[in-house]
N, C-alpha and C positions, 0 to 999 in steps of 0.2 A: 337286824336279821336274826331267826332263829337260831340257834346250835343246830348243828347238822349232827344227826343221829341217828341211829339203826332203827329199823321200824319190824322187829323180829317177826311178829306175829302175821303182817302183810305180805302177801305175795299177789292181791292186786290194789289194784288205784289207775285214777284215771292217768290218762299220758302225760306228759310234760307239754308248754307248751309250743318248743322247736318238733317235737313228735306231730303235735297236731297242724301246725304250720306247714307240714311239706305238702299234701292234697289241699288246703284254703290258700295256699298263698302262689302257688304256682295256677289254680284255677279260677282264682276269683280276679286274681289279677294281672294274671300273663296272657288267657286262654288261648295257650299252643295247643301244638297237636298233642291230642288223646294220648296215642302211644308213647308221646315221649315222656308223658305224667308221668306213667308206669315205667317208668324204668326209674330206679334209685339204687343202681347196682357201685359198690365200690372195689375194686378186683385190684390186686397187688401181684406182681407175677415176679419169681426169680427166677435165676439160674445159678447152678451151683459152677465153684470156680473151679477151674482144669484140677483133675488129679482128684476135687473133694464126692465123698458119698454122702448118702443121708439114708438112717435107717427107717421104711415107708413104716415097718411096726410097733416101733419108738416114736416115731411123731405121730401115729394114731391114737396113743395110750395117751401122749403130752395133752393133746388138744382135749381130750376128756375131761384130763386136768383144771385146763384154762377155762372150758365149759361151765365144770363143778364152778371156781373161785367167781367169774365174771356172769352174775346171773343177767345182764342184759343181751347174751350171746343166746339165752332158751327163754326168750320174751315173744309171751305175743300180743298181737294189736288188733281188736275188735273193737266196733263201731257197735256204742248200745244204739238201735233205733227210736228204745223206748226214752232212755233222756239224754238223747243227741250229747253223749259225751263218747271219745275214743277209752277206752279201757284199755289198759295193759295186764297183763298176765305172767309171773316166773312161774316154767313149768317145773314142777318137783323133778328130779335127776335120777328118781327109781320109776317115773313114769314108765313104761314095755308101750304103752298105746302111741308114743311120739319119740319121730324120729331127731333125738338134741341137735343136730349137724349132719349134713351131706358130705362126702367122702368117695372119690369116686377118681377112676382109672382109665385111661386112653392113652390112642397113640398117634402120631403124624409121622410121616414123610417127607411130605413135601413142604414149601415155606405154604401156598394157596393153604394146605390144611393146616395151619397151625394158626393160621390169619383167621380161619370161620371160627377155629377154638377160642381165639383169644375174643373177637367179634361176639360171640354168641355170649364170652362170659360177662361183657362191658352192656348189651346193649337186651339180652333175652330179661324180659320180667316173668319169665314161668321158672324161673331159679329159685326165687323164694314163695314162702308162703307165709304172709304175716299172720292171718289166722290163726297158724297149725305153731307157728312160736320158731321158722323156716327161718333162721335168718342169717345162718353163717355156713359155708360150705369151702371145702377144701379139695382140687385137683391139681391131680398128679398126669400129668402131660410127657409121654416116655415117647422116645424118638425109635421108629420103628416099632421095637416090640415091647410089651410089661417085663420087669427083671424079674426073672427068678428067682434070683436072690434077693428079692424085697428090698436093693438098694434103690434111691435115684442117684443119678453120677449124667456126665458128660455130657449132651446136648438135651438131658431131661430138663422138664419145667414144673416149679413150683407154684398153684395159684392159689391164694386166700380172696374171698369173695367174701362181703358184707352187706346185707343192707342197710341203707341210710340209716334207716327209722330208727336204728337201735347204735349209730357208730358214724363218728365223724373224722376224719385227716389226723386230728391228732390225736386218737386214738388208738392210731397204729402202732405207735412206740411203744405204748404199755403194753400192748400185743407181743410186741416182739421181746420186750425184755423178759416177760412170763415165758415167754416159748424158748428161750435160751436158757433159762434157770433151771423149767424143770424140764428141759431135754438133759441136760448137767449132770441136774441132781437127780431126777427121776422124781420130784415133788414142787409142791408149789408151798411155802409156809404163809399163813393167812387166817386169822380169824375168825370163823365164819358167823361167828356171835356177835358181831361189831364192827365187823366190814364193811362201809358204807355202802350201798346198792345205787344205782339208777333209779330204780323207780324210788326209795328211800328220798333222793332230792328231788324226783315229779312231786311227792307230796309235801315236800316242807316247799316248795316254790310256790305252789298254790296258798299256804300260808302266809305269807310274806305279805308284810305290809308295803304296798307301791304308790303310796299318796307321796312323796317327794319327788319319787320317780316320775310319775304323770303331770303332778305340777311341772316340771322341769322339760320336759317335752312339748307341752302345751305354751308355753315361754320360747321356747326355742325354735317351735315352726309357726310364731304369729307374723301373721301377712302374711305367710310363704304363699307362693301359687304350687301348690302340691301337685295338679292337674296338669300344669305347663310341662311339657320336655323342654331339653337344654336344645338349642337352634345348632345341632351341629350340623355339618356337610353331608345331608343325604342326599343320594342321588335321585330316589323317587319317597314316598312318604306314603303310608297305608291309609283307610277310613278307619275311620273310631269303631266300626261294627267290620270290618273284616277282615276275617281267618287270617290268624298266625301261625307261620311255621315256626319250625325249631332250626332251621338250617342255618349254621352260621358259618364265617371264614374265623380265622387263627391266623392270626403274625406275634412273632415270638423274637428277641434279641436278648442277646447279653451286653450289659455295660462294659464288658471287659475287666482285665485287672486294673489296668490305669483308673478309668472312672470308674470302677468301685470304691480302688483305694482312695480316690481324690474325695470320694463322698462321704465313705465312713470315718476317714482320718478328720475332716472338715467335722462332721457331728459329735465325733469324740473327743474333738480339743476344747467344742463350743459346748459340752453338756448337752447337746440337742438328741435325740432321740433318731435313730434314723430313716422311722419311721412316719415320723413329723416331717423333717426336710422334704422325703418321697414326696409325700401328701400335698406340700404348700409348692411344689416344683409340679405336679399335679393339676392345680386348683389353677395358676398361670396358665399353664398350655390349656386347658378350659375353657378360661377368661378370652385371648387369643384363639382359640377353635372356632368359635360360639358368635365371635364378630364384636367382643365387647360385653358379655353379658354377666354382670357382677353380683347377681344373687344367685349363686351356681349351690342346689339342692340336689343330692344323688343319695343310692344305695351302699350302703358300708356294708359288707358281709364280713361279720364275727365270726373267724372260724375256729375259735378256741375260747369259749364263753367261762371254761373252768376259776371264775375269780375268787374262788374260797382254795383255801391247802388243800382241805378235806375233799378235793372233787378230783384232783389232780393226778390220781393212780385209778379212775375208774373208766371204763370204758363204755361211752355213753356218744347222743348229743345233745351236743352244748356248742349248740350256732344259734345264730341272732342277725337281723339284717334293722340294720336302724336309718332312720334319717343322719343325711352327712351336711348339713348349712356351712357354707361359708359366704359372709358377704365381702364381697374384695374391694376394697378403694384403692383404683387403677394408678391414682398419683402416690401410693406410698411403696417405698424399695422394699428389697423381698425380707429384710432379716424384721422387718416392721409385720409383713404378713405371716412370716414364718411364727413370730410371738401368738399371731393372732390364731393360726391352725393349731399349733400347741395349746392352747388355753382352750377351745374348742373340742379337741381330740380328747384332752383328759376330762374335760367335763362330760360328755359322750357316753365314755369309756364306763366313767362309775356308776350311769347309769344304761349300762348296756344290758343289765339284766330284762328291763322290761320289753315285754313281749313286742314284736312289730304287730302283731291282732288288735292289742292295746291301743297303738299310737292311730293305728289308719281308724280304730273307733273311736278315735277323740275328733273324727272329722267327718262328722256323717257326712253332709253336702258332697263329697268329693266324691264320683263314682267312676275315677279310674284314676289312679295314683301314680302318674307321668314320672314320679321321682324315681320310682322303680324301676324305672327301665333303662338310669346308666348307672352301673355300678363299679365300687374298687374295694378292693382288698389288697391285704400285705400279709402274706406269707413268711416268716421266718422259721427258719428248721436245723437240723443238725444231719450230716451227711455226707460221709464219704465214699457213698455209691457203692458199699458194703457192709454188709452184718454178719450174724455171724450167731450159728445154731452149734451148741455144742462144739467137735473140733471143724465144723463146716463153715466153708463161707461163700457167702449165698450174694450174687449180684444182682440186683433191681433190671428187672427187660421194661421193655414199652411196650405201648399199648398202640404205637404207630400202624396200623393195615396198609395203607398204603402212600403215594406221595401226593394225593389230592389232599389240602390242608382245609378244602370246603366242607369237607367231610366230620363236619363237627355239628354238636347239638348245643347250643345256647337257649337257656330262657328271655336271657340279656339283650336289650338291641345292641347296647355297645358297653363292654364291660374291661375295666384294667385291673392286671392283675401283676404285685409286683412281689417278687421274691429273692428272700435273702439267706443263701447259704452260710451258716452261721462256722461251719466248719471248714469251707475254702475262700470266706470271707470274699462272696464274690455274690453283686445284686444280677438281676437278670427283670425282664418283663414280659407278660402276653397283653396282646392285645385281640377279643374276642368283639365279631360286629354279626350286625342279621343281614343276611342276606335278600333279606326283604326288604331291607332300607339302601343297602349299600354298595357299590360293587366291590371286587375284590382290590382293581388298581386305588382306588379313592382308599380305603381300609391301607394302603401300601405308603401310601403317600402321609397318611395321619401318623404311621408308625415312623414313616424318618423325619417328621416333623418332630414328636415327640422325643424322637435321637438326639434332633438339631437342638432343643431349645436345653434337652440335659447337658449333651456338652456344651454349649454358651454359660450355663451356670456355672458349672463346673470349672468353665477358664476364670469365673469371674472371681470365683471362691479364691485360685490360685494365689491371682492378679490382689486379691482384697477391693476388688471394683463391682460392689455390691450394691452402691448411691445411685442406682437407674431408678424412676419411677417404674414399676411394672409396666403399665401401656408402652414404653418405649422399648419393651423387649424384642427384638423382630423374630418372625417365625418363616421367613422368607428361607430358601432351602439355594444353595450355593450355584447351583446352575441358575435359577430365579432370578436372585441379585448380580449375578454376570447379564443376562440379560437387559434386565432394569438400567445397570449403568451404559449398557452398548445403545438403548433407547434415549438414555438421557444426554448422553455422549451425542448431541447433533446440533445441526444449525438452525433449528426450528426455535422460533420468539415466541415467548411466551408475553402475555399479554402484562401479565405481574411478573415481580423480582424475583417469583419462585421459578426454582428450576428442575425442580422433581414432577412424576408424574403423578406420584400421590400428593403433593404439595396443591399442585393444578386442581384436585380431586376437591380438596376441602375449599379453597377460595373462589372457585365458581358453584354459586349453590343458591335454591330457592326455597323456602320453607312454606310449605301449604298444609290447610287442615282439609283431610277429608273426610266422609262418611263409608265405612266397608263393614263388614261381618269379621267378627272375629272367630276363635273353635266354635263354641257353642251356636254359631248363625245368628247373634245374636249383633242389633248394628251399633258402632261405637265410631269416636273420631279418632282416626289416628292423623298423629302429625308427621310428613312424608317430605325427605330430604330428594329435590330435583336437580339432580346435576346434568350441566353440558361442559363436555372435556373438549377444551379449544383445538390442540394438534398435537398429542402424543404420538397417533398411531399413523404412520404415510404407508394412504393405501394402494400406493405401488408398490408394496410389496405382494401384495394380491395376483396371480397370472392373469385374472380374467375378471375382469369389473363386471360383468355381462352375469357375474355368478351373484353378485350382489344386489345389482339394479333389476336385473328380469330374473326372480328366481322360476318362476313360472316357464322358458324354455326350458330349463334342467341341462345345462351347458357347463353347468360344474360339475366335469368329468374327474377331478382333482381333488378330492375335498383338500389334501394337505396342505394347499397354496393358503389356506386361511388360521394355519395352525400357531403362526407368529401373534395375528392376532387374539386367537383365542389364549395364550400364553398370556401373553399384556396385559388383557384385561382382566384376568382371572388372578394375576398378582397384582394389578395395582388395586384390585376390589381388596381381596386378601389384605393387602399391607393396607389401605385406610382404615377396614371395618377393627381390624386386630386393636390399632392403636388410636380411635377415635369413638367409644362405645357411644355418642352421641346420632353419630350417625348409622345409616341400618342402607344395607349394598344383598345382593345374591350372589352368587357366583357364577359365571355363565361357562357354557363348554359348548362346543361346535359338533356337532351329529347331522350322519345324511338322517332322516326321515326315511327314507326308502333307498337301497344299495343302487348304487350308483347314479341318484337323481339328486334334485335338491336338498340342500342342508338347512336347521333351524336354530336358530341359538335357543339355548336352553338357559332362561333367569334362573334356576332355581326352582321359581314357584314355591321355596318354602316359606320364609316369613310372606310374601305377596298372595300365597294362596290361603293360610289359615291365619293370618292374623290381620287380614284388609289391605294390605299395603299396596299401592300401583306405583310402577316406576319404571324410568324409560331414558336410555343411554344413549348418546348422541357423538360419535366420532366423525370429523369434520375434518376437510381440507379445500380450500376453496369452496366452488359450488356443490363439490360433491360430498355426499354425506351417508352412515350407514345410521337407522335407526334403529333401535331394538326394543319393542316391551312386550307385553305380555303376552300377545297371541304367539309369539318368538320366532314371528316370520320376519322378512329383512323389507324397509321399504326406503324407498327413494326419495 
């Protein structure tokens, strides 16, 4: 890699390649909605603590400052048409014809207005103007009226707005330690002959020799199926051609103190990174999501790409989203996988420089890149929920509007997101899904499974009972397995010595090849596991048999009476597919079709509708029997 050095005489060159990334990668391969392209707004809001002021004519004069030193804060970003590259532009700082920063005055009342303030400043894309070199703005948000005395104090609000283009997450710190310096001092000391710039590393990046990098990518996604999604639990599944929205749900938990400290004391005794553990504790509940599925391919978002010293005090972006492979072999215990994510993670890592444009062009064939659409990320930060400007100290607000938590915009169909307070040493998680795929109960249900299988590790770490093979992990959630053993807890003979109902599951089985279409419509054979389950389920527990043999009167005024059922079989699918990835199950759920008339099982239809498969579930007792496949009506 080049010496990274000042490039005095330039004040343009073309963009970097995360600058050029955010319109090609969000459009060519998410295609959400339009408007939420446009929005790349990143807003920071305080409040100052009881008692503190802040001088509004002293922090006008600081940010001039931080303007002068940080030339990617007066950058602009123009699209040449003539050779289809983005251009960037630092605008000179005695420019009169452009305005360096927005600065600007209001007031609220009520909470409703301070919610459109804070809303308009998260989600309006007429805030910036990348053209005009628009990219950073500062509002002052005074409760009732503007001071007269040019302080902000008491219920006033502080907001820094950025756009992406030119500024990412951790770039806020250098932000903040410049604005405390030269609030202080009344100066910022720097350089400005030698100061590395942003666009100074757009150009030496374009430099950069990347043949070890692309070799090592090209080695690391052979064979992948790059086009594949991961088979997780959606409720319904879109066409390959249509319209995506941006609407997603948010489930958010904290580990606690306990399991924080059980995790990070556990990776700091063992040299392990705890970011590795996350990831390989990750890549299992995956494995178990997904029914078995051991070539698990996602989105890693870089959000802190700075891997030189020299990058590390500048305010830039420096994101990256790469391929994340892991191949998992279900019979080896975790601290054997964990070796395995760690050695993968660090090789990854040193080549995280290279572009994702790069890697999807090393795969023309492929014209829609499935890997991208589940991603994770690990957040580590320092934080104790104040800072602190000159004698002021200024408390972080949210960006919460209201208590609807659907009210989010994802690119992500289903993305995890894990973070590590490095200052109260305490991990926390979101879990981000589309609302296109999922509902919001099913997204509720994956977040305490994901709970369930942290704390299991976490006892195990305690215990030093870490010799499970992976597959034997269970992901079954404590009312589930209460269940499970109150069914198994009967006087019902089983035909074999097994006495479980997932036991019953694997030892009755037929193995057929058939002919179906797979995504592409394309016809292939797949081989297709036939099971008939002798008498788990006694279906007098049913009010009204008459709901299942004549669904056609519509007599099943109850749908509830069949909610035991739909439990059963939705955890003994559950508990076989997790820990037998040989075998391939859907997961069924009971729904009326029409409020208050007949109900239809619901297979799934996801591996059965895009990947060929037919299958078809047989509960039995005596002569009477419930059938289930694919039309997901009930028959006799």
């Amino acid at each position: 890699m080049p010496l990274l050095t000042r490039s005095n005489e330039k004040i343009l060159a073309p963009a970097s390649f995360a600058q050029c990334r955010i319109p090609r990668y969000n459009q060519s391969h998410f295609h959400v909605d339009q408007s939420f392209l446009k929005i790349h707004n990143i807003p920071f809001v305080y409040r100052l603590h009881s008692g503190h002021t802040l001088s509004v004519q002293h922090l006008r004069h600081i940010l001039q400052l931080i303007i002068k030193k940080h030339a990617s804060l007066r950058t602009s970003l123009i699209f040449n048409k003539e050779t289809n590259i983005l251009i960037q532009q630092i605008i000179d700082m005695n420019d009169s014809s452009k305005q360096l920063f927005t600065f600007i005055e209001s007031t609220y009342e009520t909470e409703v207005q301070l919610n459109d303030i804070l809303y308009d400043e998260k989600y309006n894309p007429q805030l910036f103007s990348l053209a005009q070199g628009s990219v950073f703005r500062c509002h002052l948000v005074y409760y009732k009226q503007i001071s007269s005395n040019h302080l902000l104090s008491g219920k006033d609000l502080l907001i820094f707005n950025f756009h992406h283009a030119i500024f990412d997450f951790s770039s806020m710190s250098i932000f903040l330690d410049d604005l405390n310096q030269a609030y202080t001092t009344g100066q910022l000391l720097y350089d400005d002959s030698t100061n590395l710039r942003y666009l100074d590393y757009a150009v030496i990046e374009q430099q950069m020799s990347m043949t070890g990098a692309s070799m090592f990518w090209l080695d690391v996604l052979h064979d992948c199926k790059l086009d594949q999604p991961l088979s997780l639990p959606y409720d319904r599944y879109r066409l390959s051609n249509e319209h995506r929205t941006s609407h997603a749900t948010s489930l958010s938990f904290d580990f606690g103190h306990d399991l924080s400290h059980d995790f990070l004391t556990h990776a700091s005794s063992n040299n392990i990174s705890i970011e590795h553990l996350t990831f390989a504790i990750y890549f299992i509940f995956l494995f178990k999501l997904t029914n078995g599925q051991t070539d698990l391919c996602l989105a890693m978002n870089i959000n802190n790409n700075r891997y030189r010293d020299e990058l590390r005090s500048i305010i830039g972006l420096f994101e990256n989203v790469i391929p994340f492979r892991c191949q998992l072999d279900p019979h080896r215990h975790f601290h054997q996988l964990l070796e395995h994510v760690q050695e993968i993670t660090s090789n990854s890592m040193k080549y995280s420089y290279f572009p994702l444009q790069h890697i999807l062009n090393q795969h023309p064939h492929i014209s829609k890149h499935a890997f991208l659409d589940t991603s994770l990320e690990f957040i580590s930060y320092k934080s104790n929920n104040a800072m602190v400007i000159g004698d002021a100290q200024l408390v972080p607000g949210s960006f919460s509007f209201n208590g609807n938590e659907d009210e989010i915009r994802s690119a992500s169909d289903f993305s995890l997101s894990i973070y590590h307070n490095i200052y109260m040493n305490q991990l926390s998680c979101t879990i981000n899904a589309s609302l296109d795929l999922f509902n919001r109960e099913t997204v509720e249900k994956i977040s305490q499974r994901f709970h369930f299988i942290v704390q299991q590790l976490s006892a195990s770490m305690i215990d030093n009972q870490m010799n499970k093979p992976i597959y034997e992990l269970p992901l079954i959630l404590s009312n589930e397995q209460y269940l499970m053993q109150s069914l198994n807890n009967t006087q019902i003979s089983f035909p074999s010595a097994l006495t479980c109902i997932h036991h019953e599951f694997v030892y009755q089985s037929v193995i057929e090849m058939i002919s179906g279409p797979n995504r592409s419509n394309k016809e292939e054979q797949h081989t297709v596991i036939v099971q008939r389950v002798g008498r788990p389920v006694d279906l007098s527990l049913l009010g009204n048999l008459d709901e299942l043999f004549h669904p056609e009167s519509l007599s099943n005024d109850n749908i509830q009476d069949l909610e035991e059922v739909r439990n059963v079989l939705s955890i003994a699918l559950h508990e076989h597919c997790s820990s037998h990835a040989t075998f391939v199950y859907n997961r069924s759920f009971f729904s009326p079709t029409i409020p208050g008339q007949h109900g239809e099982w619901d297979l799934g239809l996801g591996k059965a509708l895009w990947r060929g498969f037919y299958s078809c579930l047989v509960f039995a007792k005596g002569t009477h029997h419930l059938l289930m496949n694919l039309d997901g009506r009930f028959h006799s």
